[in-house]
N, C-alpha and C positions, 0 to 999 in steps of 0.2 A: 580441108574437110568441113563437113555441116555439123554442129553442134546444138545441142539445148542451152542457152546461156538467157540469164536476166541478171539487169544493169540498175536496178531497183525494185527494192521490195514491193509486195502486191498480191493483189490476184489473179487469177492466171492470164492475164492481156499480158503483164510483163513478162514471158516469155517470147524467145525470140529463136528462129534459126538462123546461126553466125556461121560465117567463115572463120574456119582458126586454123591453127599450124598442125599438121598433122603429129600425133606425139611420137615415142618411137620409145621399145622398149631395154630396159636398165638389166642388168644381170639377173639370170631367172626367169625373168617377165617374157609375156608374147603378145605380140600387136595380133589384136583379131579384125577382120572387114566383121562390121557390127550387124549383124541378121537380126538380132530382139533384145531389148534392153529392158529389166522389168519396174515398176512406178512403185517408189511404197509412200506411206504417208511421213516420211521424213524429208521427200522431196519438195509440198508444198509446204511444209513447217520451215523450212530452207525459207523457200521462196517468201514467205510471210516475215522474215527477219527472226526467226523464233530461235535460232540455232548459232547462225554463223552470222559473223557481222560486218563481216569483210565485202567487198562489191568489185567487178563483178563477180558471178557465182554459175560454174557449170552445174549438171544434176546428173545423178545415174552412180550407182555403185554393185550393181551385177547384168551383166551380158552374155549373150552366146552367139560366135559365130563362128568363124573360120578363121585358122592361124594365117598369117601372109607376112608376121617377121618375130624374128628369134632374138631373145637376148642374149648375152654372153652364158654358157654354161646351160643350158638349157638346152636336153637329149631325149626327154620323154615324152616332145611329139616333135611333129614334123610341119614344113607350110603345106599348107593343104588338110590340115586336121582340124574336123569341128570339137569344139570346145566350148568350156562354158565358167563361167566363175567371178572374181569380185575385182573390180576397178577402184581399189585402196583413194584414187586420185578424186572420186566424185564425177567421173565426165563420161561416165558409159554411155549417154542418151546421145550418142554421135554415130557418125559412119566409121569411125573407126577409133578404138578403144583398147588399152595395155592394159593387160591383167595381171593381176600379180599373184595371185594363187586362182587355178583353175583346174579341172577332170578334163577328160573324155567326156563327147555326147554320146549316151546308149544307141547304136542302130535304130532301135527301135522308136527313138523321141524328136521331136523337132524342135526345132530351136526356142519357139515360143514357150513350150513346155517347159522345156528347162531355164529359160530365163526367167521363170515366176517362181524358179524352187533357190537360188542361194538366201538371202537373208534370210527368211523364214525359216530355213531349216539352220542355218548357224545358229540365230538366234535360239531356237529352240532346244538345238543340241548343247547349248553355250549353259545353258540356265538348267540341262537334266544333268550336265557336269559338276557343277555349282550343286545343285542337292544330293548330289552323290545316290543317281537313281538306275536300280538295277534290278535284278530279277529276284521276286520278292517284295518287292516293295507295293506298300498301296498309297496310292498318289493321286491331290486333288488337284486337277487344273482349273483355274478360274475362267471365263471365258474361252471353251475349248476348238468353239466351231470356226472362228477366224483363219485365218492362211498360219500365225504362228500357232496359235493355241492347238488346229489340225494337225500340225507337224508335230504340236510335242505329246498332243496323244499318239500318236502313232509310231515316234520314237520308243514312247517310253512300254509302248505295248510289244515293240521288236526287241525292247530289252527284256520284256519280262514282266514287265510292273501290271500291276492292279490299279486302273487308270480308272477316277471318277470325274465326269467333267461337267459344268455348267454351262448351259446354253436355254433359249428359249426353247418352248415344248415343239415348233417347226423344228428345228434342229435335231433333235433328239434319233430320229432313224440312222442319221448321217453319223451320231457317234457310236452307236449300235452297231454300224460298219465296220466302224474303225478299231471296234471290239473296247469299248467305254463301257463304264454303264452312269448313263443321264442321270440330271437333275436339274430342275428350272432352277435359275439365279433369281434373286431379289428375296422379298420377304418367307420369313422360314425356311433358307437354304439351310443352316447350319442343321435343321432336325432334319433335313430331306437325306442329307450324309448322312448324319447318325444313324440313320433308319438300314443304309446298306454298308455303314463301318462303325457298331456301336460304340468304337474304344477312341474312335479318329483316325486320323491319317497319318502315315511316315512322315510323307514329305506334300507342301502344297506352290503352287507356283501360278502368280498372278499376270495374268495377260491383258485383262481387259479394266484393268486401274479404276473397278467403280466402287470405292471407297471401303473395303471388305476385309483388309489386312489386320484389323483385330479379331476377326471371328478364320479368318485360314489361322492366325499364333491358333486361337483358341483348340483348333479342330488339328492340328498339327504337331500341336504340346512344345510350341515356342518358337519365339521370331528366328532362331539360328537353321529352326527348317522350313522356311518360307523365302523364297526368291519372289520378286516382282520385277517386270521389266515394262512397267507401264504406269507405276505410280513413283516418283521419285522423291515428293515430296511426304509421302505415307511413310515410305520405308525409310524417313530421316524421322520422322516423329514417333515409329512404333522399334524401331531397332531391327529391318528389314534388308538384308540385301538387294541393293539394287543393282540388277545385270547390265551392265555394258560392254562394249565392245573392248573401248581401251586397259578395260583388265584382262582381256585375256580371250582370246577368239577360238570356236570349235572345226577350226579349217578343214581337218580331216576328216569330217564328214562330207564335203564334198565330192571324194574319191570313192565316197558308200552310195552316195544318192543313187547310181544307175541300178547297182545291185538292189537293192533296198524298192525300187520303183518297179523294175523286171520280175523281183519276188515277189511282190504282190503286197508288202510289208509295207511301201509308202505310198498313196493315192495322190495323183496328179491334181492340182487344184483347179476349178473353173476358169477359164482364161477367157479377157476380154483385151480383144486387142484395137489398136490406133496406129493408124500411119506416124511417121516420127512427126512430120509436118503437123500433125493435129495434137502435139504434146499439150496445149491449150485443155484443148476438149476433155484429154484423160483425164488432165487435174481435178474439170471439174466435176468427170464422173468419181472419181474417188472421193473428191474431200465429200459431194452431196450423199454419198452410200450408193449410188443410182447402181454402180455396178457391184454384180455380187463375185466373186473369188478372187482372182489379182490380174490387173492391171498391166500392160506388155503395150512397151511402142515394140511397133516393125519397121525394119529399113529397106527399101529394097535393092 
């Protein structure tokens, strides 16, 4: 099969489409033919040596396609069933790709679509478990308008919660939608909240890591309710959780996304898609910002 691999750190020239072995899936898992694999910015942080240090290095950690082989023990689809979900291995950016936890695709969605919604909504969902956020609750998201931060307003508004979120004042209609209520980030945020939660917030949860994590304690009444999953370095010097993956993943949200999408409860993000061949090009539209919502190779 054709994969995304690079055999030295860079910028996106080192990427390369290889021929590799086709993988085949372990108990549980289901081999998918790869329809959409989605780009996050962990992929060029990879590719920059910023992560992993090992060489060479596949890319891709959620995909949707179509099942075409069965692990051991695995009854809850069939070959021939579109699906979609996370590639624990790193190498979903291929024609074909094991998943190890995956859904159903809704009727209603295509593959591209759902390949721009696993990490962001794991991630999202991972970090409203982490603040213990539920209905009742009033909750600041830092950076809201992003693919994660969208997601966790939107989660946390299907929970229940009183979501306040920061974005530039373009943004602001978009979380209006999402049933938020705005407020520009940077100078004088912390009175911009107080003005619509005089007492502070439950819980706050930092997405966008622009240096803020002593004014969310402040507005939150202590680092033990602030998650950040963007500043790793803030949340070692303020006493801040910082959300990852390897403590503990929200996988079950997966099995919600079609409900959740169908209900009208989670909006589909802007998709910007690229042939798998032009994995080059996505890079460099991400890492430049050129593209706005998320990022999808397609195979065809």
């Amino acid at each position: 099969m054709k994969a995304v691999r690079f055999d030295r750190f860079g910028g996106p020239e080192v990427l390369e489409l290889v021929e590799l072995p086709d993988p085949h899936p372990g108990p549980g898992e289901v081999r998918i033919v790869v329809r959409a694999a989605g780009v996050n910015a962990s992929d060029w942080k990879k590719r920059q040596g910023l992560m992993d240090p090992d060489l060479p290095q596949t890319l891709g950690y959620e995909a949707a396609g179509v099942v075409d082989e069965l692990g051991d023990g695995v009854t809850d689809v069939r070959v021939g069933d579109r699906v979609f979900g996370f590639c624990t291995d790193g190498a979903a950016q291929a024609e074909l790709a094991v998943l190890s936890h995956y859904a159903p695709i809704p009727a209603s969605l295509d593959f591209a679509d759902v390949a721009a919604l696993p990490a962001a909504v794991e991630t999202a969902a991972r970090a409203l478990d982490q603040l213990g956020v539920g209905g009742g609750t009033t909750m600041l998201v830092n950076g809201a308008s992003g693919n994660v931060g969208s997601a966790a307003v939107q989660l946390a508004v299907a929970r229940g919660a009183r979501v306040i979120g920061t974005a530039s004042p373009r943004n602001h209609d978009l979380l209006r939608s999402f049933g938020a209520d705005p407020v520009a980030y940077g100078e004088g945020m912390v009175e911009r909240v107080r003005a619509l939660a005089p007492e502070g917030v439950d819980r706050a949860l930092d997405v966008a890591g622009s240096g803020v994590l002593p004014e969310l304690i402040g507005l939150a009444g202590g680092a033990e309710n602030v998650v950040t999953i963007a500043d790793f370095l803030g949340a070692r010097e303020h006493g801040v959780r910082f959300s990852r993956g390897d403590a503990g993943r929200a996988l079950d949200v997966l099995g919600q996304i079609g409900a959740l999408v169908e209900s009208g409860q989670l909006r589909l993000p802007e998709v910007r898609t690229f042939p798998l061949d032009d994995v080059a090009d996505a890079h460099r539209a991400g890492e430049s910002g050129e593209a706005h919502g998320k990022i999808v190779l397609t195979v065809a």
